[in-house]
TORTI-567028 format. One record per atom (N, C-alpha, C): residue in three letters; x, y, z. Coordinates in steps of 0.02 Angstrom, whole numbers, padded with zeros to 5 digits, always signed. Layout:
// residues N
ALAXYZ/...
// end
This chain:
// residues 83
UNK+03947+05605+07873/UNK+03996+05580+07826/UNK+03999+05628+07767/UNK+04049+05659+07747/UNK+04066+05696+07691/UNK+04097+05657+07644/UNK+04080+05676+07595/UNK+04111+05644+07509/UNK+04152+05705+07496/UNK+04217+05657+07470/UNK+04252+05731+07433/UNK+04245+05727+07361/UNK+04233+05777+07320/UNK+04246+05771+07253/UNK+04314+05768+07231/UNK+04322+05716+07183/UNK+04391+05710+07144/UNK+04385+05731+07091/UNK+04407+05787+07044/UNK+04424+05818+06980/UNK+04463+05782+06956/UNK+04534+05755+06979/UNK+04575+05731+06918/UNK+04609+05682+06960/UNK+04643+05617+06948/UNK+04686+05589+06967/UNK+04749+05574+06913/UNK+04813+05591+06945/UNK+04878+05576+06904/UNK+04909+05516+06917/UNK+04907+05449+06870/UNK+04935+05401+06883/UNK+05008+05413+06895/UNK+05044+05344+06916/UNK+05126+05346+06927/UNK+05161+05346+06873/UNK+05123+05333+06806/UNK+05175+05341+06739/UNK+05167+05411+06711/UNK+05140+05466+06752/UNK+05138+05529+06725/UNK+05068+05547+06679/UNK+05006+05510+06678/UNK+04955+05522+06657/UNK+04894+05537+06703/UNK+04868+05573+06671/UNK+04776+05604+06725/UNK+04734+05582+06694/UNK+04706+05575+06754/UNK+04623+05542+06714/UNK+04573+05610+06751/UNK+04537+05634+06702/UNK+04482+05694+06744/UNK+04431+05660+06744/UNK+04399+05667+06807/UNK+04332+05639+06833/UNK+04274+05674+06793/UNK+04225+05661+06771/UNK+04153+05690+06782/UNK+04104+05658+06804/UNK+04051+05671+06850/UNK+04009+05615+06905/UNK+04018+05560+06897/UNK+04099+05552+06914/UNK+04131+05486+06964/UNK+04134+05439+06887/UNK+04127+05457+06844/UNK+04173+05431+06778/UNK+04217+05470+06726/UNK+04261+05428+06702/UNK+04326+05464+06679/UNK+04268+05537+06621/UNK+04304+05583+06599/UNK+04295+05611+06561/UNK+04289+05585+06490/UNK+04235+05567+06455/UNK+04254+05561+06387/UNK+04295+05616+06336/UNK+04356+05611+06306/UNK+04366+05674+06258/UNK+04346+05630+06184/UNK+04341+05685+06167/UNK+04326+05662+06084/UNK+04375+05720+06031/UNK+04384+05692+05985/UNK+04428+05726+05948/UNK+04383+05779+05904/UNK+04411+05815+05872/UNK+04371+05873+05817/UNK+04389+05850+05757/UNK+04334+05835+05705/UNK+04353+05798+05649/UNK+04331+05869+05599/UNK+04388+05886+05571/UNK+04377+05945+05516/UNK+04331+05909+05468/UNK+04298+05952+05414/UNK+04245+05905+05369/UNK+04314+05915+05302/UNK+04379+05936+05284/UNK+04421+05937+05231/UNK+04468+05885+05250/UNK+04468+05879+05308/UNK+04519+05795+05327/UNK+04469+05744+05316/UNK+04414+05733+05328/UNK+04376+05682+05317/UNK+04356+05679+05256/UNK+04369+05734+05209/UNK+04357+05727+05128/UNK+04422+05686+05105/UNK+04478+05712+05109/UNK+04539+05681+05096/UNK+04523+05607+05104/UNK+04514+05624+05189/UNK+04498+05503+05193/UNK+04467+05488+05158/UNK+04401+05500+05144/UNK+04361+05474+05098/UNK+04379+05462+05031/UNK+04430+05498+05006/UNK+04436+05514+04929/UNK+04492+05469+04926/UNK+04552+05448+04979/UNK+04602+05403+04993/UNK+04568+05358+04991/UNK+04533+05330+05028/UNK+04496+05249+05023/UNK+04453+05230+04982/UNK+04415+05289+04946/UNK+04378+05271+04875/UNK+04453+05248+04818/UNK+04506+05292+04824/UNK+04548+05274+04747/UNK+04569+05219+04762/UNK+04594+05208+04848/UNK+04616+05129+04861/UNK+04577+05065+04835/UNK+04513+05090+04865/UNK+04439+05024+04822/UNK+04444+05024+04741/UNK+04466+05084+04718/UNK+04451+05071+04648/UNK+04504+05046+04616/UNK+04577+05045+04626/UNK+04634+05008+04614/UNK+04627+04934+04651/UNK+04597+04933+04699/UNK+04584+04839+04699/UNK+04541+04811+04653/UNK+04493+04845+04622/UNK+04454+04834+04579/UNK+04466+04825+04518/UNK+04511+04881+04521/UNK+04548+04876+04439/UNK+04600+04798+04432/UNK+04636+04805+04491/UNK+04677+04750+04491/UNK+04622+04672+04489/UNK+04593+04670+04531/UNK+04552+04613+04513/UNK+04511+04618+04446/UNK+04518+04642+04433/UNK+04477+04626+04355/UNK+04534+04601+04310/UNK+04592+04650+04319/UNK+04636+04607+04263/UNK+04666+04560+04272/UNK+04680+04536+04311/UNK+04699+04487+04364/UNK+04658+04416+04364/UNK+04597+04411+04380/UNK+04546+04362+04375/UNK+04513+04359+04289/UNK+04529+04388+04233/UNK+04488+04393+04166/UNK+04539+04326+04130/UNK+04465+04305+04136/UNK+04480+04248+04061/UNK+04493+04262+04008/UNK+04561+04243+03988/UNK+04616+04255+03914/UNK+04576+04236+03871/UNK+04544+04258+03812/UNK+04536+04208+03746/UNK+04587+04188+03721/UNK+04572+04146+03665/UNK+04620+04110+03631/UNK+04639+04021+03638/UNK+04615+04020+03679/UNK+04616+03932+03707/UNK+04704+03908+03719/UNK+04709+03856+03692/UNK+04778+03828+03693/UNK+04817+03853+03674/UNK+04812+03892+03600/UNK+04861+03930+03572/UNK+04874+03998+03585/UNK+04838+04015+03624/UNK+04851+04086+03662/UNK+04896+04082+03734/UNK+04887+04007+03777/UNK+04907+03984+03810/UNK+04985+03967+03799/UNK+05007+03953+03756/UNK+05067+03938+03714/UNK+05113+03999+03701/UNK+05074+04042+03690/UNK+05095+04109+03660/UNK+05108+04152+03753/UNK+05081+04142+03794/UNK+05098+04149+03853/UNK+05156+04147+03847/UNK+05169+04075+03869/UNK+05224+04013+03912/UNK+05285+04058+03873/UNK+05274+04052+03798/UNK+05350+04066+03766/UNK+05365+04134+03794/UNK+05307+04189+03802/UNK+05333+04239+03810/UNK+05368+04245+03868/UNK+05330+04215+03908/UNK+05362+04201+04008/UNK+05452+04196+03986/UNK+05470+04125+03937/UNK+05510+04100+03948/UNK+05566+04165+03904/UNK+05550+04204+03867/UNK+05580+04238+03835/UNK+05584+04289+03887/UNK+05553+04292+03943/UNK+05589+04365+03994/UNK+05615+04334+04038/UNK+05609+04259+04039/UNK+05664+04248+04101/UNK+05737+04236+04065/UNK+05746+04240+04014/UNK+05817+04227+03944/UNK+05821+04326+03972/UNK+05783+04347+03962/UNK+05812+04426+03969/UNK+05835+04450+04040/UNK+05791+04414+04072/UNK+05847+04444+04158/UNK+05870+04390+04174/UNK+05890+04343+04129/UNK+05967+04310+04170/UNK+06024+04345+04145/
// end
């Protein structure tokens, strides 16, 4: 009984799969170390603008009631400006 080796098979939608001992080939991509600085430096400024935003966002106003007041009117004085 002979075994044949299979190198590559081409599916019917136009794709190959290459064999290596009778499992697909893993490829792996090449990760430059100046693209992976960029990501890193992208998702650090992203974390630090959620951060920023939650802080001002979640901070307790001083002033109690009358700071509270001083809100409301102002709210109501920009919705008088974009109508």
């Amino acid at each position: 009984m002979k075994t044949l080796l299979i190198k590559s098979t081409i599916l019917p939608n136009g794709e190959s799969i290459t064999w290596e001992h009778g499992m697909p080939k893993h490829y792996s991509r090449e990760l430059h170390s100046n693209q992976f600085n960029q990501w890193h430096e992208y998702i650090h400024n992203q974390n630090l603008k959620m951060r920023m935003w939650t802080k001002i966002i979640n901070r307790i106003k001083p002033g109690g009631v009358c700071h509270q007041e001083g809100q409301e009117s102002a709210l109501k004085l920009a919705k008088e400006i974009l109508r």
